[in-house]
N, C-alpha and C positions, 0 to 999 in steps of 0.2 A: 504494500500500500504506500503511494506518494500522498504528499500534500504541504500545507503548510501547518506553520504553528498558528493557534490560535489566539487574539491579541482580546482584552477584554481592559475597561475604561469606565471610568465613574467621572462623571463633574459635578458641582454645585454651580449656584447664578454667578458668584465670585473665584475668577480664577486669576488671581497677581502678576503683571507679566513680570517679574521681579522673578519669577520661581523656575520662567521660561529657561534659564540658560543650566541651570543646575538640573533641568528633569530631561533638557538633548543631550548632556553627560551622561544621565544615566540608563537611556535609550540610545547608546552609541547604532545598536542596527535597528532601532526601531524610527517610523518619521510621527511623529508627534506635530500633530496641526491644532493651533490654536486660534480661537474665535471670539479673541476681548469682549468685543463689542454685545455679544448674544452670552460671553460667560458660558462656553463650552468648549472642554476639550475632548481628543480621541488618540486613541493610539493605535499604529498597525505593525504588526512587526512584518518584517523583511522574511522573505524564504528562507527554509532551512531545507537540511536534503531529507526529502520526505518524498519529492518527486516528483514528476510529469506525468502530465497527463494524457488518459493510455484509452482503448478502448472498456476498460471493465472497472466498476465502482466495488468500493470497500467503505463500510463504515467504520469510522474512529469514536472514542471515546477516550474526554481526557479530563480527568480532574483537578482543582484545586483548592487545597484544604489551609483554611486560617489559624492551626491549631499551633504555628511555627515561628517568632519573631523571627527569626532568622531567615524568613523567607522574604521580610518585611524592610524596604529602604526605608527614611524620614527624609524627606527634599529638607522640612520645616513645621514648624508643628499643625499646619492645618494640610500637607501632601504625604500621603504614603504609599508606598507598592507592594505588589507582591508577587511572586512568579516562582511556575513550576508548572511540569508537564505541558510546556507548550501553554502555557495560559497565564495572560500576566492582569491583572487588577490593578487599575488606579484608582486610588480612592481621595480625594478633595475635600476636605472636611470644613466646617465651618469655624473662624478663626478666633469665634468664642469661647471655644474648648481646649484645655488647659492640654501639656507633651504630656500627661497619664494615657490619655486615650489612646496614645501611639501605639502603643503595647497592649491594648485589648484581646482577649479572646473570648468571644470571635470577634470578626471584624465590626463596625458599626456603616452603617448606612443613612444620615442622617436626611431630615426633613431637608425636600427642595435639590438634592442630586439628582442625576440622572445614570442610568446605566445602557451602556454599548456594546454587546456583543457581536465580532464580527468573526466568521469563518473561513477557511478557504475552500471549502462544499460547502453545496447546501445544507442546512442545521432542521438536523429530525426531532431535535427535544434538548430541552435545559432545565437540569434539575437543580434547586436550592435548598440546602437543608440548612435551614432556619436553626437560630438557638432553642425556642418555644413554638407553641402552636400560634400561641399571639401574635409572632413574630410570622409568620407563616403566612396568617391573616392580613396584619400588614401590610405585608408582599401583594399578595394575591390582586389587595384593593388596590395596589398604586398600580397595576399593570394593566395597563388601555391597549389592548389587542383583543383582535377578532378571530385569534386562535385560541386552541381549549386550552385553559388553567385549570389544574385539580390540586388540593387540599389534602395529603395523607398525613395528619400529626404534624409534628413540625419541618415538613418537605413541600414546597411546589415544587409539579412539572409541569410544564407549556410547552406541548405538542405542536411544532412548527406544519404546515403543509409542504415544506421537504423543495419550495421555491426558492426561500432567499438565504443566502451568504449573512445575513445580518439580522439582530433583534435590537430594541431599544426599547427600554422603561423611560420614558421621559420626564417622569420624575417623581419620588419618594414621596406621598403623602402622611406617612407616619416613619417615625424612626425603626430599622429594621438590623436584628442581629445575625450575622449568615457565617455559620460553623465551614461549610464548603459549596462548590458547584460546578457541576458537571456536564459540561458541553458535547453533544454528540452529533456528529457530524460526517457529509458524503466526501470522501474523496476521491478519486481515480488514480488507478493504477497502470499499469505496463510488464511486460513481460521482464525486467529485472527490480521493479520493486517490490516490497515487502513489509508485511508488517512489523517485526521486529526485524534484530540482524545478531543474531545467537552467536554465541562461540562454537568453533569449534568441534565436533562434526558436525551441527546443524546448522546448516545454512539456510539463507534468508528464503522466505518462502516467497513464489511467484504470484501477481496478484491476482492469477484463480482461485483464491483462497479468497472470496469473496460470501458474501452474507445471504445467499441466493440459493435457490433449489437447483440443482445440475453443473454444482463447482466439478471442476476437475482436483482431485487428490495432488497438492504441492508433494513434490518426491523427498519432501523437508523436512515436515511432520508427523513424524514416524508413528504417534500415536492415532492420526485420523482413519477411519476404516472407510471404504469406498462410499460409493453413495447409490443407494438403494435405485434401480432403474425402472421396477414394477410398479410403481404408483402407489406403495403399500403403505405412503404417508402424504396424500397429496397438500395438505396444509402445514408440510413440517419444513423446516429450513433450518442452517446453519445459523449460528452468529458467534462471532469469536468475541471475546472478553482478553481486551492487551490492559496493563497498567502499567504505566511510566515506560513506555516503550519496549515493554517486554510481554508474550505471551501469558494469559494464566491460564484462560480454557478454552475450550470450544463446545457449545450446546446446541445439541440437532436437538428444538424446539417445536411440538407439535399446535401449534395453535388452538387447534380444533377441540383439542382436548382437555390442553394447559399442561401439556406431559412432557420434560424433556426425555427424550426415548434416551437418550446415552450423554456423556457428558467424557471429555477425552482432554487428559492434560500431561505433561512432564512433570518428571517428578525427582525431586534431587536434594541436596540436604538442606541449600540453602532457603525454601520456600518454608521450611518447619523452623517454630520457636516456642516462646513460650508467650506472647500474646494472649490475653485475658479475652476472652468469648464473646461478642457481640452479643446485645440483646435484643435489637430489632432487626428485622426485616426488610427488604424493599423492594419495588421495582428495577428490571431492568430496565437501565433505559434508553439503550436499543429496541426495544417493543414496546407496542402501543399497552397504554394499561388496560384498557379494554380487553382485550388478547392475554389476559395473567388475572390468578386468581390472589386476592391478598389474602396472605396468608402471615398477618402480623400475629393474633390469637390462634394459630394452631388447628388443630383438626378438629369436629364437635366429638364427642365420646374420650374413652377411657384407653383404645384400643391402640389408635395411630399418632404417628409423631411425626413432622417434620424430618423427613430422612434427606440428609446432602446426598447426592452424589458424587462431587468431589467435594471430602472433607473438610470441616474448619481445622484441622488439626495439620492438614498437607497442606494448610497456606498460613499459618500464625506466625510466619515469619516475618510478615511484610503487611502493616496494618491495612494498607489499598486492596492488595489481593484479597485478604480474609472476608474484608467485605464485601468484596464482590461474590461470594462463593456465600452470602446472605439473600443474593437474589430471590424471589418468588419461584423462576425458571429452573433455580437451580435444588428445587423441592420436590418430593413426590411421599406419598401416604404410604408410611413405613411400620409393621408391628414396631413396638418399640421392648415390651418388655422379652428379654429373651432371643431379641433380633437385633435391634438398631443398638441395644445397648448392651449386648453379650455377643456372641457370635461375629455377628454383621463390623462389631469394634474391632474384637480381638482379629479379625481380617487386616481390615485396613490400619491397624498399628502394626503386622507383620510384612503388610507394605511396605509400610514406614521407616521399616527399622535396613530394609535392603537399598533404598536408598539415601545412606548415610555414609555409603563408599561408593557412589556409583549413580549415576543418571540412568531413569527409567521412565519406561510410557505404558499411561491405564488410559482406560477406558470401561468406565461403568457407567449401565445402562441397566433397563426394567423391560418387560413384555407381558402384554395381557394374554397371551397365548402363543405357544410355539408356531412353528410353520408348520402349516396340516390339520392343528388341533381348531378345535370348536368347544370354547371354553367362554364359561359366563363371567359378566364381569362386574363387582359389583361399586359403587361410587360412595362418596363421603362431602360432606361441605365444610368450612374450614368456621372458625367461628367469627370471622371477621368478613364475610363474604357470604351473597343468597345464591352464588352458581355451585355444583357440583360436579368433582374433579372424578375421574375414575382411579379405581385401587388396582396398580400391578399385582396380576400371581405371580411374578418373577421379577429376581433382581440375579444379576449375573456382573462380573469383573474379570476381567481379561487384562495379562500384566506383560508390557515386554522389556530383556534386558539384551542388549547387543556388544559387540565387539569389534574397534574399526581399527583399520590399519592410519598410519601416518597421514595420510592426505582426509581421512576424516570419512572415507568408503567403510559399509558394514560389510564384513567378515563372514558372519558367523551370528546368531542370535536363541535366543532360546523364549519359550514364553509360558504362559501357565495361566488358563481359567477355572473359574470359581461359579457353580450355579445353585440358586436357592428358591425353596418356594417362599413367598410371604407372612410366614407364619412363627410362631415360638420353635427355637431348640434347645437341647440340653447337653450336644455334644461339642466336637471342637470343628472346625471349621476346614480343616484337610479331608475330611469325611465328602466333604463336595467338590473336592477336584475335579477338573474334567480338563480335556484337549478344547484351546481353541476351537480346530474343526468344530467340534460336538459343538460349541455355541453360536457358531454360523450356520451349522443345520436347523440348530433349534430359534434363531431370530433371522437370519434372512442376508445379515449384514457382514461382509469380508472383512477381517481386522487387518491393519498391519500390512496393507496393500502396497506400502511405499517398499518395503522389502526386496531385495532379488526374488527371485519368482523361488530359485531352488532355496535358498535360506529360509522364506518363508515355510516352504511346505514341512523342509524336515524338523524347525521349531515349533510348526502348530500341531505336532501329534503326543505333545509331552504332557504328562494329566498328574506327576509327581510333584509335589510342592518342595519335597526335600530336592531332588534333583534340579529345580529351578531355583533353590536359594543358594543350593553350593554351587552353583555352573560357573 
């Protein structure tokens, strides 16, 4: 994926030309255009290599979080910045308020600003997650657009129509406190860029690795499995999940249903930490909220739980990623006692524990029925929502570990799935080994497609968990 960085601008009525020369110092590649006279300014930053523009689109998602003085310039005490991930915030305060504020967290938004957001694609959605729900409300009120604004707790999204490059609040009607926010946006790509640019043996993936039904498999990602050509998901799509310009996941998302069918990441030491657990929930927002069920209160009854498919425990390393693995998308109705919280763990912490000397790729995913079977399927509603989601009979994980020579070519590779019904157990979790193969008969979908055609086959017939942890 190409594009550019995202440039983002606040003003008040009063902007000093006095402050003018010290804020094009600090905008060496950015052009900073000032408008005395109306008391507005904007900022855009300059290209970065992100790319040109190709025949195929990718969408980006970039945030930025005010939790950081250090992310924070002072021009003076009424100018401040901020920047990260391609997204930079000026904020223009009013010159009645004392250098404490400077140092706020979160930021302040005061009465009578305005805010700027400009993209280099066109912009799908802008989320703000508000200090309070008041604060939320606040927001909400000051924003004069004829696109949808929604309300979930203390977050707006404003779902753009996917036309223009730019949004504008033109201005603050209540003072407003904004903890982060999150710009999502189209870019276009070309046959050598990429969404991120890995080390080493993974190289940057081509921008078929777009957000669409009928991508071609980048020969980069060694975790993504083909993509289904029978129509046996015809409202499901891809959408990748990058933070700070690195991959976290990939979720083949069924709309239809609100089901991610599978969910496929990399896995290595540095994504695990010891990061304290999120306690809410949210939209992606790459998808429209309409198309997601919220799932902030959980499932109704006693039985089911919010199960991840890629866990909070394989991303606590890196507070961006863990949240994003918070998504709605990234949930599906899981027994919990005896499953999600015995068994279904002790799995995915012995994942865990293999890549801690070693890079590795999963892929877990659910099915309401094997291929061939004719099985009932039964639904749940969440308690924070009146739709109902359907309950997987099956949860399966599929693990691969490889071996490349010098130039960063796989070798050799080995792999090991895992299939379960949905229900309570009492034993240990190698009792459900299986071969790869056996979980492409039984769901439809080819794992591990990027593989040499012969490395793949003789790695997907290995069903030993011990032989796949010593290999």
């Amino acid at each position: 994926m190409k594009g550019r960085l995202v440039a983002i601008s606040t003003s008040t009525t009063m902007v000093a030309s006095k402050y003018m020369t010290a804020m094009k110092e600090m905008f060496r590649n950015m052009m900073l255009v000032a408008v005395a006279a109306m008391g507005l300014f904007s900022c855009q930053n300059s290209a970065i290599n992100m790319g040109n523009t190709g025949d195929s689109t990718d969408i980006s998602t970039a945030t930025l979080t005010f939790d950081d003085k250090s992310k924070r310039t002072q021009f003076s005490s009424d100018i401040q910045v901020w920047t990260e991930n391609g997204i930079t915030a000026a904020n223009n305060r009013s010159s009645s308020r004392n250098a404490v504020a400077d140092y706020c967290n979160p930021a302040r938004f005061y009465v009578g600003s305005n805010l700027i957001v400009n993209a280099s694609g066109n912009i799908q959605s802008i989320v703000f997650d508000c200090n309070s729900s008041s604060y939320a409300t606040a927001l909400k009120n000051s924003i004069d657009t004829t696109a949808s604004v929604s309300v979930s707790s203390d977050r707006v999204t404003v779902t753009l129509d996917g036309n223009s490059t730019s949004f504008t609040i033109s201005k603050f009607t209540a003072q407003v406190r904004m903890d982060a926010l999150t710009v999502t946006y189209e870019t276009w790509g070309n046959d050598t860029g990429g969404d991120v640019t890995p080390s080493t043996p993974d190289p940057t993936p081509g921008a078929d690795d777009d957000t669409t039904e009928g991508r071609e498999v980048s020969a980069s990602w060694l975790e993504l499995p083909a993509m289904r050509t029978d129509n046996a998901y015809p409202n499901a799509a891809e959408y990748k999940v990058v933070y700070n310009g690195e991959r976290n996941y990939t979720v083949y998302y069924d709309k239809s249903t609100y089901t991610p069918m599978w969910v496929a990441y990399p896995l290595e030491s540095k994504h695990m930490g010891s990061l304290s657990r999120p306690s809410d929930w949210n939209y992606n927002p790459q998808i429209n909220e309409q198309d997601q069920v919220n799932l902030n209160k959980t499932y109704q009854g006693d039985t089911y739980r919010r199960g991840h498919l890629i866990p909070n425990s394989s991303r606590n390393g890196s507070k961006g990623m863990q949240l994003q693995t918070f998504y709605f998308t990234n949930s599906v109705p899981q027994v919990q006692v005896r499953f999600n919280d015995g068994i279904w763990n002790s799995l995915e912490q012995a994942v865990q524990s293999i890549c801690e000397s070693e890079k590795i790729y999963v892929t877990t995913g659910v099915a309401f029925e094997k291929v061939g079977e004719n099985k009932s399927v039964s639904y749940i509603k969440s308690n924070s929502d009146s739709r109902s989601v359907p309950i997987p009979n099956y949860f399966y994980k599929v693990v691969l570990k490889v071996k490349t020579n010098s130039s960063g070519a796989v070798t050799s590779a080995s792999t090991i799935g895992f299939w379960f019904e949905n229900r309570e157990y009492s034993d240990t979790y190698t009792n459900y080994s299986v071969t790869v193969d056996q979980i492409e008969a039984w769901t439809g979908f080819d794992f591990f497609v990027n593989l040499p055609d012969a490395i793949e086959t003789k790695a997907e017939q290995n069903s030993s968990w011990d032989s796949f942890r010593s290999w």
